[in-house]
N, C-alpha and C positions, 0 to 999 in steps of 0.2 A: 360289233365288238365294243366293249366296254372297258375303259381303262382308269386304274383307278392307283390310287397311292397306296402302298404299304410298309409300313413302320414295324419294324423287328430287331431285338438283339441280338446279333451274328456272332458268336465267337467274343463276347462279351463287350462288343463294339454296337453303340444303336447304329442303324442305319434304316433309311427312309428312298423308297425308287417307285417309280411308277411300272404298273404292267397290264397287261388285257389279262380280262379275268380268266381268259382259260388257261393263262401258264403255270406251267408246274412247277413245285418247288425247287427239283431238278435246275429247268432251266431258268428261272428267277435268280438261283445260287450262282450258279456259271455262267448265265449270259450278263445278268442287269448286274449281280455284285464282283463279279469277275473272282470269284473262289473255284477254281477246277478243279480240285483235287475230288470233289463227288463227281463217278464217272456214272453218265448214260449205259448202263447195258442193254440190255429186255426191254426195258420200256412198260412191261408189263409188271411188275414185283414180285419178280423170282428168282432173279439172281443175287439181289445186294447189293450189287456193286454203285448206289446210291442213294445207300441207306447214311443218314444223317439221326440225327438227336432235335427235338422238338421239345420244348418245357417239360424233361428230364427222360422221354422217352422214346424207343428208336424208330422211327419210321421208312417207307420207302418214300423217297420223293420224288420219283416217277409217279407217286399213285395223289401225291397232292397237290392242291390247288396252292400255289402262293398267295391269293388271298384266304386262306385258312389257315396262315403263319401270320398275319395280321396282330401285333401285338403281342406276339409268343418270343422265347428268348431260343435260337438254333444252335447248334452247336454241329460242325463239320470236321473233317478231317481236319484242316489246318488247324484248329484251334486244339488240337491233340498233344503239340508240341509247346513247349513253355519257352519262352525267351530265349526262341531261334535253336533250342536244343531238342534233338528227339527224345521223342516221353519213353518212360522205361519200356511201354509196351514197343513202342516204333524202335528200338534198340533192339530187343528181343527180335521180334521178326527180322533183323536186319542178321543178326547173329545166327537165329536159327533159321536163315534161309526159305525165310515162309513167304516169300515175293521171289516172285520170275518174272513175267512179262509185267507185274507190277499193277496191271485194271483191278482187279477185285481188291487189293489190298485195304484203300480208302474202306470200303466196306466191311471187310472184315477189323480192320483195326475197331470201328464204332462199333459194332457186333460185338466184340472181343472185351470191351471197355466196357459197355454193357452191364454183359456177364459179372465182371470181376464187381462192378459195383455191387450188385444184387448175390451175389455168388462169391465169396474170400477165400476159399475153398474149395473151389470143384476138381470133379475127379475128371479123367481122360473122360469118360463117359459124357459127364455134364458137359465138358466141354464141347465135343463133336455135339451133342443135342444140342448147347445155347450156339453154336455155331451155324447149324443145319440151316439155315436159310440164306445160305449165301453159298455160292457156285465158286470153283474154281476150276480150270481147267487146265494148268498147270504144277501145281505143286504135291499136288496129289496130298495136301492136307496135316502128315506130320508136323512137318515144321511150324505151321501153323498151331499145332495144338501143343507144341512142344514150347514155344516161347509165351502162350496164355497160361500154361503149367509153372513155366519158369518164373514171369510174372508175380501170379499167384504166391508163390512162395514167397519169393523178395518181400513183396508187400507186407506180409502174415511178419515177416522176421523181423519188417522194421517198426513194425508197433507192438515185437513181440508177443505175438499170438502166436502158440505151438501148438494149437488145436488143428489138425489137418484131416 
């Protein structure tokens, strides 16, 4: 095994750790930089529930190598919230009850954030489709789709955009 340095910026912080090249970005994130809020599910990349942001786009990090983050900027759940306050999205789900037992959330919040960037607009439909790839097994879903809806909207009304 081969252990090597890698330099990345985390949640707009650089940071620099050493790892054997077969770790995942997963546990590169939670073990060596100590951010847990990206949860292990599957392991495989099928549930979400450690799905992160990689130089602007969502990955599973179960499925990557942390030496393939190597000089990329990450971005994880934590970095979701701005100066220790929850982002309108983490509000929303708290409101509309889109967290129960709370694992998948991390996942879908970047999932969710996602969407909205690419998407200002979307309908209940787009939503559950830009959603689709992340598991839950509690919430049974509305609430979730119901605070990316709400979201959505907020955002539209504060740069006044009434195109819906």
């Amino acid at each position: 095994m081969t252990e090597q340095s890698i330099h990345l910026t985390i949640n707009g912080i650089e940071r620099t750790a050493k790892c054997e090249d077969r770790t995942t970005l997963l546990d590169f994130v939670r073990h060596d930089l100590g951010l847990t809020g990206t949860h292990a599910g599957c392991e495989h990349g099928v549930c979400g529930a450690c799905t992160v942001e990689v130089n602007g786009q969502i990955v599973r990090s179960c499925l990557m190598f942390a030496c393939q983050a190597n000089g990329a900027s990450v971005k994880t759940v934590e970095g979701i919230a701005q100066a220790g306050e929850l982002s309108d999205l983490q509000a929303a789900f708290k409101k509309h009850h889109a967290l129960q037992c709370g694992f998948c959330t991390p996942g879908f919040l970047m999932a969710a954030e996602d969407l909205l960037q690419k998407n200002t607009s979307p309908s209940d439909s787009e939503v559950r489709e830009g959603l689709s790839g992340n598991l839950c097994r509690c919430t049974g879903y509305v609430g979730i789709v119901e605070a990316v809806l709400e979201v959505a909207e907020q955002r539209r009304n504060a740069i006044g955009d009434t195109h819906a």
